[in-house]
N, C-alpha and C positions, 0 to 999 in steps of 0.2 A: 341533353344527353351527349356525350363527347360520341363524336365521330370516329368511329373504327374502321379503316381502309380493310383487314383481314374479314370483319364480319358483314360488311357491307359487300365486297366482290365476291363474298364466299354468297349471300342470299341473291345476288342478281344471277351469277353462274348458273345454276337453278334454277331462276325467271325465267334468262333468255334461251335455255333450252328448246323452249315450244317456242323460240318466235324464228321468224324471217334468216337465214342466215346469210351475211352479206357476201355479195358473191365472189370473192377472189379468194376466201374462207371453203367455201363449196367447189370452186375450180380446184382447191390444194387438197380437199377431200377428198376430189377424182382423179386428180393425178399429181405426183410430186416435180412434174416438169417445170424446172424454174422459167423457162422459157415461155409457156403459157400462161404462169403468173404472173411476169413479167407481164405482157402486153396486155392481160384480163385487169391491171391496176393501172396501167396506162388511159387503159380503155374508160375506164370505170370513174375517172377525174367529174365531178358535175355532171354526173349521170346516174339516172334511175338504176339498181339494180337489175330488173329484168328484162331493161333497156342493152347493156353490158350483156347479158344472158345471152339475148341475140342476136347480138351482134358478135360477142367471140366466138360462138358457136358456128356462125357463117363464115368467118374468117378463119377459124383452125379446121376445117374441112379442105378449104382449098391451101390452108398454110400450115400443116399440122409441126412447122417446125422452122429453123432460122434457115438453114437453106431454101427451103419453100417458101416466107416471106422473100426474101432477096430476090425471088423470078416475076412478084408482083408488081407491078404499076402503080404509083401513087395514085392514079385517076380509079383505079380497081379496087384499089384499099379504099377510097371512099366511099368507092359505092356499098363494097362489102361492111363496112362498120357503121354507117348512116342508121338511122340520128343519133347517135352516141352525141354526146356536149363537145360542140367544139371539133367536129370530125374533122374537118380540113385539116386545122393542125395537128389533129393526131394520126390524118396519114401521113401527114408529110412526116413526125418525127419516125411512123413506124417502117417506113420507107427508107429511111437514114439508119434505122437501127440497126443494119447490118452489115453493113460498110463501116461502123462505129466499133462494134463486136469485134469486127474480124481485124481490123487497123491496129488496136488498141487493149486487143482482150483475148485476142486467139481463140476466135469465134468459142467464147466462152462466157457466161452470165455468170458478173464480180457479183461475192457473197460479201462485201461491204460497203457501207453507206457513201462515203466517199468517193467510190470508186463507180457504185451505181448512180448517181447524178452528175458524172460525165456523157452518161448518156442521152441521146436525144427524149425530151420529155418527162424526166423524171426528176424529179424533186425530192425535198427530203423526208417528205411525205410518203411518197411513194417504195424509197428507197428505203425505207425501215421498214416498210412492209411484205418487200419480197424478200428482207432480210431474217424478217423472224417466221412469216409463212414457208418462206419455200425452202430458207435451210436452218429455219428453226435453232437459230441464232441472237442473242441477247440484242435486242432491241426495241425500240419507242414508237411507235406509229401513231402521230398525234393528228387527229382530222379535227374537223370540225367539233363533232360530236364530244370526241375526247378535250377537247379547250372547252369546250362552254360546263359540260356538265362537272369535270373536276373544279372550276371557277363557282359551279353553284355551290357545291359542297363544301369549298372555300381549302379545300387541300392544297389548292396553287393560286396565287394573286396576281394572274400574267392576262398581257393584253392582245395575244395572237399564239396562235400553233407552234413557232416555234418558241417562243419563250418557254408554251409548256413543255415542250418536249425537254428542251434543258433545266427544266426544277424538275420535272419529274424525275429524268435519269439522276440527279443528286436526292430523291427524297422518297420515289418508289421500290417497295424492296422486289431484287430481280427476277422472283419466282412471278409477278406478275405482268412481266414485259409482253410476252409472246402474247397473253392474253387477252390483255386492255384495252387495245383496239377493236377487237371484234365483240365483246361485250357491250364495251359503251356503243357503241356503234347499233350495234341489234335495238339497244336500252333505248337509244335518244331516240331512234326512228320506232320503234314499238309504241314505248312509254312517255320518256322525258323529252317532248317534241320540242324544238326549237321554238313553235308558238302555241300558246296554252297548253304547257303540259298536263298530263293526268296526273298531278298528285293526289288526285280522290282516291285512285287504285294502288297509288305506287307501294309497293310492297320494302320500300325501304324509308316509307316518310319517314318514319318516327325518330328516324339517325341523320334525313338532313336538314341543313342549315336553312334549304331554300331560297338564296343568296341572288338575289335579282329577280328572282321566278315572280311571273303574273301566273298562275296555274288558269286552267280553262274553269268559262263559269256560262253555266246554261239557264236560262240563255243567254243572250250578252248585253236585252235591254232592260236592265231593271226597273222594278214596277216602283210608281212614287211612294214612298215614305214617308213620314213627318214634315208634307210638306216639300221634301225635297226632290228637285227634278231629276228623271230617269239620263242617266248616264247613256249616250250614245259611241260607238265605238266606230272610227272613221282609221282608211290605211291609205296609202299613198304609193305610191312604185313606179317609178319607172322600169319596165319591163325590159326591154332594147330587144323588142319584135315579139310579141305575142304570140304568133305561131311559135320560134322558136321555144318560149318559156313555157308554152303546153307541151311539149316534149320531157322537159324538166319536171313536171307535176303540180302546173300551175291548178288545175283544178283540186287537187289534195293542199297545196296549199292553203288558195282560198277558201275551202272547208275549213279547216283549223285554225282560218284567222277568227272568222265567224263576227267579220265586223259589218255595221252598218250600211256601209257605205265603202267601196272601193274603187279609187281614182287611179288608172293607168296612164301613165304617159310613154312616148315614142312606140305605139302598137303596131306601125310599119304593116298595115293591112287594112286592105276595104272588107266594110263585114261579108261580103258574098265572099271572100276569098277564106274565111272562118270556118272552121267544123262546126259543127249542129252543137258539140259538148261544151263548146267554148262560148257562143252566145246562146247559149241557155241552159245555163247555170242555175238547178234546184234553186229555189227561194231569194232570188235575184231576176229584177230585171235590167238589161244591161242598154245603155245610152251608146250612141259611137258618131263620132265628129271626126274621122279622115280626112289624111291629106290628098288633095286632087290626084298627086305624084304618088306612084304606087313604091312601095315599100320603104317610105320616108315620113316620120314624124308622126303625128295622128294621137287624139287621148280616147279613152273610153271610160267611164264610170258604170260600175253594180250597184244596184240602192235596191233593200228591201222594202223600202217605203214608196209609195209612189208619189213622184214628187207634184207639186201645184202646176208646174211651167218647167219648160227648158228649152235656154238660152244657148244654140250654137253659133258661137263666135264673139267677135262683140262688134262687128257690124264694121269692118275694117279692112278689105277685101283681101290686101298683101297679106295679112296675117291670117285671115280667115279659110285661104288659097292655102296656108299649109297646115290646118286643122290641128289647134293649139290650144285654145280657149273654151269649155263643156263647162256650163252651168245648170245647176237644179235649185230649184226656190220649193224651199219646204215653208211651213207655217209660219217659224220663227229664225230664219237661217236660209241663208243663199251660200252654197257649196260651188267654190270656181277650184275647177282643176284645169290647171296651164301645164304648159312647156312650152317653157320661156327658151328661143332662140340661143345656140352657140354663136361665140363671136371668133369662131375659127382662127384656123391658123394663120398669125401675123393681121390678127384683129381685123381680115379683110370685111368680115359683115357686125360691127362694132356699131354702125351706126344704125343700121335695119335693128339690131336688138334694143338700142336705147328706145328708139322709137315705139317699137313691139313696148317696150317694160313702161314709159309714161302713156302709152295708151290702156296696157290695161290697168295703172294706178286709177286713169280718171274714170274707166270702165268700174274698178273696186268701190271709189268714192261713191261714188253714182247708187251703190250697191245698198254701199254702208249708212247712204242718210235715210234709208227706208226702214233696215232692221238688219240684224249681224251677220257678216260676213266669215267665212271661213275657207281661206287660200291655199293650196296645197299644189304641188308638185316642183318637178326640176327645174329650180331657178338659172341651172347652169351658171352659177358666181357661189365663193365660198369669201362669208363677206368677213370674218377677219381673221388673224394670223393664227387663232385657235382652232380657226374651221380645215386647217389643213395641215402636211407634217413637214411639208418644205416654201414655206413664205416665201424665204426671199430668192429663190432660184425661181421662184413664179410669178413676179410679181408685174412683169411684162407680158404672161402669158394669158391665153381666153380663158374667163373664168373667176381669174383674181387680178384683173387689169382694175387699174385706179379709175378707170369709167365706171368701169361696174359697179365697183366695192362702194362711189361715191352714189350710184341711184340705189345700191341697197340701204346707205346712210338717209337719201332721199324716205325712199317707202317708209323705212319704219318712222322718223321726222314724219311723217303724214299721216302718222296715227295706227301705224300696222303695228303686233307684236309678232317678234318670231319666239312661237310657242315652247319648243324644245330648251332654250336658253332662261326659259323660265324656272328650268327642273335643273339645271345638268350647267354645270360653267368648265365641267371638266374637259381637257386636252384628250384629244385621241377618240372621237367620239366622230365619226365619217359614215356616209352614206352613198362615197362611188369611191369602185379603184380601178386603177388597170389593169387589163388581164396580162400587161406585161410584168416580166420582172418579180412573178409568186406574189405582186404589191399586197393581193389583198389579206394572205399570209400571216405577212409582215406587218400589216396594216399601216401601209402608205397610203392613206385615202385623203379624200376632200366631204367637205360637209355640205354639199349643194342641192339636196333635198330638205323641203319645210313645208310646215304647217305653220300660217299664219291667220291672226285672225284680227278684227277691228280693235281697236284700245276697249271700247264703248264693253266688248265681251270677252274681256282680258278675264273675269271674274267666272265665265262661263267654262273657262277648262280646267278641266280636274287632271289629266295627265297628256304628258309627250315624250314620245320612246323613240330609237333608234332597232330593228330589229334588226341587226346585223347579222344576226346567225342562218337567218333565211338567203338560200341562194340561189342560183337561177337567170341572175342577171347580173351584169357588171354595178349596177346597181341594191341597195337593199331594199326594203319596205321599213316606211317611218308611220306613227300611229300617233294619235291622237282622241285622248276622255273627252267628251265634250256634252256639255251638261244643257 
């Protein structure tokens, strides 16, 4: 059935009536103050909904306006918007924002995109949003949500937020500019989740394309068939501090990934320092190998299965000192979740990582001559010039230094495959950006998260994904079938 753009936003319009309304949608409901929209989209950047809720709500009490911001404190504004994502920086920008206004704007909030991302914090994400909410002016607000789901339906063939934004202002007709954003937005987080969507329910299957979609499947370990073995579903993440990503919706996440087995790395906490919801997580039980050094490094794995043994460390004291290495030995499979050493800035700890990486090779080997092995997490190295979007401006730097790239030539020489490259030979396909610069946007990333596994059970995976759309961390979550 050809995709219809008019009859498609005309039955979600509809849908998302009864859902969730995202909240800078519901702040312009309550007031048309652009100034409060302004900072409630600031606020609202990699943040929960009713996260934002409470936090603009404590902050326009004591700031109900830009002269009342301008008498705050940056140390004040943190405390009043905490844990908003990223709160530091967004008091510092909302601290600057009026000295910005007033210099440059005659303390006045610009009603164009242009002119709103000269301001502190605002991007062009942002900027198109209080351009068509607050003064209800033709514009694109392309989040997340709106990239990935217009990509499923195959309307736009772009590889990041702004790209879509600019096909769609050339392809979208403009009665549904104002709109689009807060629809897909309700949609994606309602219905069409970033991981296993509901297309069992979705009230517009029948018109989409379903373009990359894994839809959600209950349960997630199928039972054997003809013979053939039940498909296991394993995810991989580096978090970058665990407490923080439970703020973000780490526990909703891992609900909706509904995989097997889930390896964390840099958890940056001893479990005592954990909320009760976070290590004990419904239908998981969780493993944790911390670093001695508090708020530095550490991995953790959930396994719904209980596993035979578990190996913390690999018997190595340096490395085992900063809690990197978590193994579980199932039946037929040994699950090593690492995080592998940074070789910092000016390669000063270059030689501690080499070390760390031919130790746990002879650690894997060791693994591998008993029964399959299956490797996962932050290799910290993007091993070649596809795995990243600026090679040769990196090519000195930690990560993709010619050491590195030469022991990842080593490992897989040794019998490892990297699993993902088995599916995907495509450019543009990353699993860390930095939060400088909108990178991840733009998607300037590196590909330095993997799933690898013996040669011997090359045969044994059925799929490897990158799930970029999940966020939360400077990192994504990478997955892997495994049979």
């Amino acid at each position: 059935m050809q995709f219809s753009i008019p009859e498609v936003l005309q039955i979600l319009s509809t849908e998302v009536a009864g859902y969730a309304v995202p909240i800078v949608d519901l702040i312009a409901v309550q007031t048309n103050d652009p100034y409060k929209i302004l900072v409630a989209t600031i606020l609202s950047a990699r943040t929960k909904d009713e996260t934002t809720a409470t936090a603009a709500a404590r902050l326009f009490k004591e700031a109900p306006n830009l002269a009342a911001l301008a008498e705050i404190s940056e140390e004040r504004l943190a405390k009043l918007i905490f844990p908003v994502g990223f709160y530091k920086n967004k008091a510092g920008f909302l601290a600057r924002l009026p000295g910005v206004l007033a210099s440059e704007f005659d303390n006045r909030i610009p009603d164009e995109v242009e002119s709103l991302t000269r301001l502190p914090g605002v991007g062009r994400k942002t900027a198109n949003l209080v351009v068509a909410v607050a003064f209800k002016k033709p514009a694109i607000c392309v989040d997340t949500h709106v990239h990935r789901i217009m990509n499923i339906w195959g309307y736009v063939k772009t590889k990041s937020p702004l790209e879509t934004e600019m096909a769609l202002r050339e392809k979208l007709p403009p009665q549904y500019w104002l709109t689009i954003n807060s629809t897909l937005v309700a949609f994606g987080q309602g219905t069409c989740k970033p991981v296993a969507p509901h297309c069992d329910r979705c009230v517009i299957a029948k018109y989409c394309p379903q373009i990359g979609v894994r839809p959600r499947k209950m349960p997630s370990i199928s039972k054997k068939t003809n013979g053939e073995a039940a498909m296991r579903k394993f995810v991989s993440w580096n978090v970058n501090g665990l407490r923080a990503v439970e703020k973000k919706g780490f526990a909703e996440i891992l609900a909706d990934l509904n995989a097997d087995l889930v390896a964390l790395q840099e958890i940056k906490a001893l479990p005592e320092q954990l909320s009760e919801s976070i290590k004990n997580i419904p239908g998981y039980t969780a493993y944790w190998f911390s670093a001695q050094k508090k708020g530095y490094a550490g991995v953790a794995t959930y396994s719904k299965e209980q596993p035979l043994s578990v190996i913390y460390g690999i018997d190595h004291k340096d490395h085992d000192y900063e809690g990197r290495v978590l193994t579980l030995e199932f039946g037929d499979f040994f699950f090593v979740n690492a995080y592998f050493p940074n070789a910092q800035h000016g390669l000063l700890r270059m030689d501690y990582k080499l070390q760390f990486n031919n130790d746990l090779l002879a650690f894997a080997q060791t693994l591998a001559a008993k029964k399959s092995v299956v490797i996962c997490g932050d290799f910290n190295v993007a091993h070649k010039e596809i795995d990243l979007t600026n090679p040769k401006q990196n090519e000195k730097n930690p990560g993709y230094a010619p050491e590195e790239r030469a022991w990842m030539d080593q490992f897989l020489g040794a019998g490892f495959v990297d699993t993902f490259r088995m599916f995907n030979q495509e450019p543009g396909q990353y699993t860390w950006w930095s939060y400088r610069f909108n990178a991840r946007a733009r998607n300037i990333g590196w590909r330095i998260d993997y799933f690898c596994v013996d040669q011997a059970s090359k045969k044994r995976v059925a799929e490897a994904a990158i799930l970029s759309d999940i966020m939360g961390s400077d990192h994504c979550p990478i997955l892997l079938g495994f049979r």
